[in-house]
C-alpha positions in Angstrom: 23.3 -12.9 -4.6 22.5 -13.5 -1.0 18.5 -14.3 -0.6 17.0 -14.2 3.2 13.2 -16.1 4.0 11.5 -13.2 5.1 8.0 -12.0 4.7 4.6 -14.0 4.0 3.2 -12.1 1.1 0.1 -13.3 -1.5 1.9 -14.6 -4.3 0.1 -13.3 -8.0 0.8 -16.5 -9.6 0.1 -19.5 -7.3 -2.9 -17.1 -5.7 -1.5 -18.3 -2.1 0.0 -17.0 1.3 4.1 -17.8 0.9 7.1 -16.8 2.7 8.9 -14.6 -0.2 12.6 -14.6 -0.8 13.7 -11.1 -0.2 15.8 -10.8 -3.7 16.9 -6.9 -3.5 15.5 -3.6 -1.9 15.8 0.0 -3.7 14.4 2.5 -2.4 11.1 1.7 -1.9 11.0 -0.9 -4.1 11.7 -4.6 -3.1 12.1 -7.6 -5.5 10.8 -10.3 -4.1 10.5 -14.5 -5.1 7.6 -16.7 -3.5 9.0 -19.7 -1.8 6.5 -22.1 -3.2 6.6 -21.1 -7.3 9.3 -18.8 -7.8 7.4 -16.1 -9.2 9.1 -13.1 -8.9 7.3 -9.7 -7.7 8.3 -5.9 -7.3 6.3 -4.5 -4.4 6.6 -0.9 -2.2 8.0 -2.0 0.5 5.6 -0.3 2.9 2.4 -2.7 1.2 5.1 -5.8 2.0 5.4 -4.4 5.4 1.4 -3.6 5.7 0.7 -7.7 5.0 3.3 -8.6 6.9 1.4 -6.8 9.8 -2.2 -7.9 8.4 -0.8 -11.9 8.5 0.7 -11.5 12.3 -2.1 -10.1 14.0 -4.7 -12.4 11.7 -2.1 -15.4 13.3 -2.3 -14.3 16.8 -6.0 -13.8 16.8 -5.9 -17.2 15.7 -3.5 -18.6 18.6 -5.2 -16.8 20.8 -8.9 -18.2 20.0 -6.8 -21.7 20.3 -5.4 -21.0 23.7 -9.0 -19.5 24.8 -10.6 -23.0 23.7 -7.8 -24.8 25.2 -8.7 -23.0 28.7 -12.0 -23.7 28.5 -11.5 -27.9 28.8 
């Protein structure tokens, strides 16, 4: 079974923000495994891709607040 590092998704077990293992996709189902306890997780795919959104604009507001700070020295 061929496993790809994909998404950061909010593991139920280990309560934290973890790249998941994407396991398989069906439909609009998608097994996933968090990287950091193994705790497998069927999710819709579209709430996977909805946090995957969430976490990259939450990281680039963060970059951004560095890079204004940075300027500002």
């Amino acid at each position: 079974m061929e496993t790809n590092l994909s998404q950061i998704y909010s593991c139920p077990h280990c309560q934290m923000e973890t790249p998941h293992y994407i396991l398989v996709r069906r439909g609009e189902r998608v097994g996933i495994t968090c990287s950091r306890c193994r705790t497998t997780s069927l999710v819709q795919a579209s709430v996977l891709e909805d946090h995957q959104a969430w976490w990259e604009a939450e990281l680039q507001q963060i970059l951004s607040g560095l890079e204004e700070h940075e300027d500002e020295h």
